[in-house]
N, C-alpha and C positions, 0 to 999 in steps of 0.2 A: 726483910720479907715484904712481897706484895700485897695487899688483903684488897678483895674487892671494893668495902670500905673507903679505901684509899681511891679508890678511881671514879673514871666520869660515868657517873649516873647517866642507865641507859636510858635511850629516848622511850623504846618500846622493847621491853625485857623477853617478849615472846620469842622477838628473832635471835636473842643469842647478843655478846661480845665483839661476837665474829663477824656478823652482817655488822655493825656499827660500826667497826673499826675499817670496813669495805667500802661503805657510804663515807667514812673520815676520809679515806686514802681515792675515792673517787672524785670527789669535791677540789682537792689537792691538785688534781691533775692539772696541766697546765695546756694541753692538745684537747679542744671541745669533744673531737672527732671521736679522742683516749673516753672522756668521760660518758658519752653518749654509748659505744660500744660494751662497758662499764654497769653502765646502769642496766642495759637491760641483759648482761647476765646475773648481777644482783636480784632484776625482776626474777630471773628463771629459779634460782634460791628462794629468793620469799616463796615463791609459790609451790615447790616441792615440799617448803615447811607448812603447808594450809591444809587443810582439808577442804576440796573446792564439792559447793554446795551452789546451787540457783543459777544465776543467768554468768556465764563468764565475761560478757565485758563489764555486771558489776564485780565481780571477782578482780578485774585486773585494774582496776576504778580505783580500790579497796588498795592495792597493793603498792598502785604509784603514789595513792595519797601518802601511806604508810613511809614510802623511801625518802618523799617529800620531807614530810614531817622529821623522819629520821636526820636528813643533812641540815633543821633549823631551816627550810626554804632556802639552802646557800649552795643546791647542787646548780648547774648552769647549764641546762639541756635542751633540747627539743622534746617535750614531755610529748607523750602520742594519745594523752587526754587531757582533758583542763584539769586541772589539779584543786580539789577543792579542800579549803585551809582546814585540818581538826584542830580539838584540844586533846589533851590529855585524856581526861576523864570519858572521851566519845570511843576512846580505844581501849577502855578495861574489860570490854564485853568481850575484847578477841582474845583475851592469852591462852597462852595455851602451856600445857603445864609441862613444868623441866623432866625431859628423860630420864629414869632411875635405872641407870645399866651402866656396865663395868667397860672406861674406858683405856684402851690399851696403852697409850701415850698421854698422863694425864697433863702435859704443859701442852701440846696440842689443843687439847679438848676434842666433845663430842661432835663440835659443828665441823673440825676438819675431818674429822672421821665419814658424815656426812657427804660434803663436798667431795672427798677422793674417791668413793663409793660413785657419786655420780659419774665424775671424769672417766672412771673404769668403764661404764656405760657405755659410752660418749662415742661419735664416731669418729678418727681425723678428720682435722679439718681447724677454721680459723676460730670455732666459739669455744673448739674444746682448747685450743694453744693461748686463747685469752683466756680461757678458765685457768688452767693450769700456770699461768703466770701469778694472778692474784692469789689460787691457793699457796703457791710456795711463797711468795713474798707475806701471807701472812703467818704460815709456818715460820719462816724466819725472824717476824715479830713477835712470835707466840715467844718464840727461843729464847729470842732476845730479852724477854720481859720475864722468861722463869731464870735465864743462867745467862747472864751479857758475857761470860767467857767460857760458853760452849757452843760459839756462833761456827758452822762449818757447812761451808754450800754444798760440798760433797755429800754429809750426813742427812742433811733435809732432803738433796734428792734422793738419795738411797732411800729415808723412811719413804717419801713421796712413791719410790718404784714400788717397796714393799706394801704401802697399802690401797696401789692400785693393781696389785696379782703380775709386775710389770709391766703391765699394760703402759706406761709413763718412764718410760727409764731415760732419761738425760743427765750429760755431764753440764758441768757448771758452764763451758766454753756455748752452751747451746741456749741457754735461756739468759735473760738479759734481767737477772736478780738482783735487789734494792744493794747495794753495799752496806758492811757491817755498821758504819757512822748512820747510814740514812735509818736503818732498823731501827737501833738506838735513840736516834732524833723522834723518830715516829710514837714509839714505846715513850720516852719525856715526855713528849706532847701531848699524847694519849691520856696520861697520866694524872697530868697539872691542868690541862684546862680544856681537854676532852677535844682532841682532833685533829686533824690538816689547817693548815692555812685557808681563812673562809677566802671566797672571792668577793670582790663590791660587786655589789651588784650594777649595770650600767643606767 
């Protein structure tokens, strides 16, 4: 059995498992162009998780610090602010408290429930095909971390179509999904010492 316990202590617990383990798997990326694209639909997640109050660009000030901080300063991006360093303790003022409502798929969790909610929104196009790439690839992590041999790309997109009303229905030959090893590799890693491979910094 898993217990939270056992895993990597979040950077900032308000965003969820889900955003960390997005910031893990964007870090990872090995294409700048992948993680740059990456980041800022991670940004458009933080900020549907906010309550946005005052001036928006300290709002989004606020949110790339927060991403920052989330990857340890090891994401490698064209940041579209200066980033300025917090600690821990400058970020207890933001939590925001865990949702108490009944979720339908609980190895999923709430934040995918979240995410596919928005994708359903979403219009075609290229932000909603990179959206829908990262939610299934961490669908298939979630899988993989509640049941390593209930891994099936067909079943994740089916839930995937199911809890975007359709609106998302793809087979497996159409999206270019982590393989079962790489899921697995992610999920260890995740596990034992909290992430993706960092980059050096240059």
């Amino acid at each position: 059995m898993d217990y939270n316990t056992q895993r990597e202590k979040l950077k900032l617990p308000e965003y969820g498992r889900c955003i960390q383990e997005m910031v893990n798997y964007a870090v990872a990326l090995e294409d700048k162009q992948e993680r740059q694209r990456c980041a800022f639909t991670i940004i458009d997640l933080m900020a549907n998780m906010q309550t946005f109050t005052g001036n928006p660009d300290d709002f989004y000030q606020k949110l790339w610090n927060h991403l920052a901080f989330i990857s340890d300063y090891q994401l490698d991006i064209d940041y579209p602010v200066e980033i300025q360093h917090i600690d821990k303790q400058e970020t207890q003022r933001d939590r925001i408290p865990y949702p108490q409502k009944k979720i339908a798929r609980r190895h999923y969790g709430s934040i995918i429930e979240q995410l596919t909610k928005k994708l359903a929104e979403m219009e075609p196009g290229e932000e909603r095909d990179e959206l829908t790439l990262l939610v299934a690839n961490q669908m298939k992590r979630a899988l993989a971390n509640w049941n390593s041999n209930a891994l099936d790309d067909e079943k994740i997109l089916s839930d995937l179509a199911e809890y975007t009303d359709k609106k998302i229905s793809l087979m497996p030959s159409e999206i270019d999904l982590m393989s079962n090893k790489e899921a697995l590799a992610s999920v260890n890693q995740s596990n034992t010492n909290g992430g993706g491979k960092k980059k050096k910094k240059k």
